[in-house]
Phi, psi and omega in degrees: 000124169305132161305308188271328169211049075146220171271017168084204184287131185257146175269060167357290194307336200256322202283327170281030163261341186264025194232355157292303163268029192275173210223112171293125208269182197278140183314133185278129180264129191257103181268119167234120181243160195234097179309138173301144188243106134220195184292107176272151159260156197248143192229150195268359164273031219182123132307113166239151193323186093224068182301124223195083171300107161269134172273008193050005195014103190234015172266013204220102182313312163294339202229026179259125158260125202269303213214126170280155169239321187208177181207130186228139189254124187244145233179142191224109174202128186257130188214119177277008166210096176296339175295359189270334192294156191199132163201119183294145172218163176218144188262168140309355209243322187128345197296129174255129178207108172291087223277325177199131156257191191272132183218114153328302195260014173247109153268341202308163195224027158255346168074216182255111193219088171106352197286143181256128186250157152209168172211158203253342189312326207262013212302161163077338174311189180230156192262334181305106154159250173248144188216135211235100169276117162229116203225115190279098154242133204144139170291165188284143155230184183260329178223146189268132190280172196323166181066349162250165190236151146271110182244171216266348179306271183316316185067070115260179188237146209240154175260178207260164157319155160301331175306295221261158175244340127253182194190180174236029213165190192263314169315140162289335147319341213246035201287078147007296170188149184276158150283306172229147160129205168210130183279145182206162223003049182076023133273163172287045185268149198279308162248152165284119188305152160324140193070010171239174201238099171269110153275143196251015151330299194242353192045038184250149174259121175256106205287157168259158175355156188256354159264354170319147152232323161229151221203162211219313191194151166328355197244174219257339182263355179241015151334126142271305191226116127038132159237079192203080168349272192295353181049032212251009164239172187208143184289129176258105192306318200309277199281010163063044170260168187248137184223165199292168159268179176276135197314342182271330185238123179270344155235153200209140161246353161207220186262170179077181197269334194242071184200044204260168156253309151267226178204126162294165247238115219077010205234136180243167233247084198245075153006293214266309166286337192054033184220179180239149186236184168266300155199157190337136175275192177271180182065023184226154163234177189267133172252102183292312165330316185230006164077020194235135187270116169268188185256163154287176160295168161285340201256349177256165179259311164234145157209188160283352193176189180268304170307161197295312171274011138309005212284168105270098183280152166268124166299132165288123186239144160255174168289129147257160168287000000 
């Protein structure tokens, strides 16, 4: 539907065959709600707002409206060149309606006292819920400066979040570039989370190598630290690369076997060593409970445990003279 010409050429034939089976809509109820009224200033860098939670007045029987037919806005602006003004409503359903636009050749300096906008857009909405005045003062331009979006519907230019100093929207998502911060998915933040980068180049969070959790640059070499849960990577201080553990070890703090922390899985544990074995050596027994080769006493070669009786004691000879 045109703002300027409405729904265009109509079909006479069609429209009386369906006007044979039209279904008569329910007697119309004239719902009027009244706003707090106070004084704004209108900027010509800044669209202003005005938002107004409708009820259709539906606490009132006669006068609850259910299903819209037409909306009429009535609006007091005092201005000394009303042609710059341009204005909008928006429904609650999302429905856009262009109430006034900008006309060059409107000099009056009496501005608006009482004037009724009214629009048909909405036909069939429901009334209840937010409702959105919005009146633009300022001449066309060819690009809308920072803080603005263009939108190509409306042809204004609508501001951006406060977060963003550009944008594609409305939204705090819908960002461009930040005011402050680092944008990171078209939003606005202050730090950047673990596994990005600030760049302050760009004012952007730049994710890092995907084995990183903290990283200096994009590349596999620029790691502080592991993105690594399961700890089945380890940091290599030289080349600052995140690097496998040994096949022998399901967790590491460096390269090699015997600097493992855990065991991959059939595999023990020798603590004391920091390496994994297949099974226990002697002077060591197996602890099935933590998957780890403990030590013996000193005095056994094997045994089963820590305690005395568990010991396999080493035979003892004494000396004679």
């Amino acid at each position: 539907v045109s703002h300027l010409y409405g729904f265009g050429l109509m079909d006479a034939e069609a429209m009386v065959k369906e006007a044979e089976t039209w279904k008569q809509v329910p007697p119309q109820h004239v719902c009027e709600e009244n706003v707090v009224q106070t004084d704004r200033n209108i900027s010509p860098e800044r669209v202003l707002r005005s938002v107004f939670k409708s009820s259709g007045c539906s606490t009132q029987r006669l006068q609850w409206v259910v299903y819209l037919e037409h909306v009429v806005v009535r609006v007091t602006i005092t201005h000394p060149h009303r042609g710059d003004l341009s204005v909008t409503l928006t429904s609650p359903s999302g429905t856009r309606s262009q109430l006034l636009t900008n006309r060059p050749n409107d000099h009056s300096n009496e501005g608006f006292l009482k004037w009724e906008f009214m629009t048909t857009h909405c036909w069939g909405e429901r009334p209840t819920g937010d409702w959105i005045l919005d009146i633009s003062y300022g001449n066309c331009v060819r690009e809308c400066p920072n803080g603005f979006n263009g939108d190509e519907d409306s042809q204004e230019c609508e501001e951006c979040h406060s977060d963003c100093r550009t944008c594609s929207g409305p939204e705090d998502s819908d960002c461009d570039s930040c005011v402050d911060g680092f944008m990171l998915d078209n939003g606005c933040i202050v730090v950047c989370p673990d596994g990005f980068l600030e760049d302050t180049d760009q004012d952007i969070c730049e994710r890092c190598h995907a084995d990183c959790e903290l990283c200096d640059g994009p590349e596999p070499n620029n790691c502080d630290a592991c993105s690594d849960p399961d700890h089945t990577l380890y940091r290599a201080s030289v080349s600052r690369t995140c690097e496998r553990c040994d096949e022998s070890c399901a967790e590491c703090l460096q390269a090699g076997a015997e600097v493992c922390v855990s065991c991959r899985e059939g595999i023990v544990f020798i603590r004391k060593q920091g390496r994994c074995v297949s099974s226990c050596p002697d002077v060591y027994y197996h602890d099935t409970h933590h998957k780890t080769c403990e030590a013996c006493h000193p005095s056994c070669t094997t045994c089963t445990g820590t305690v005395w009786n568990k010991l396999h004691m080493t035979k003892y000879f004494r000396q004679t003279s």
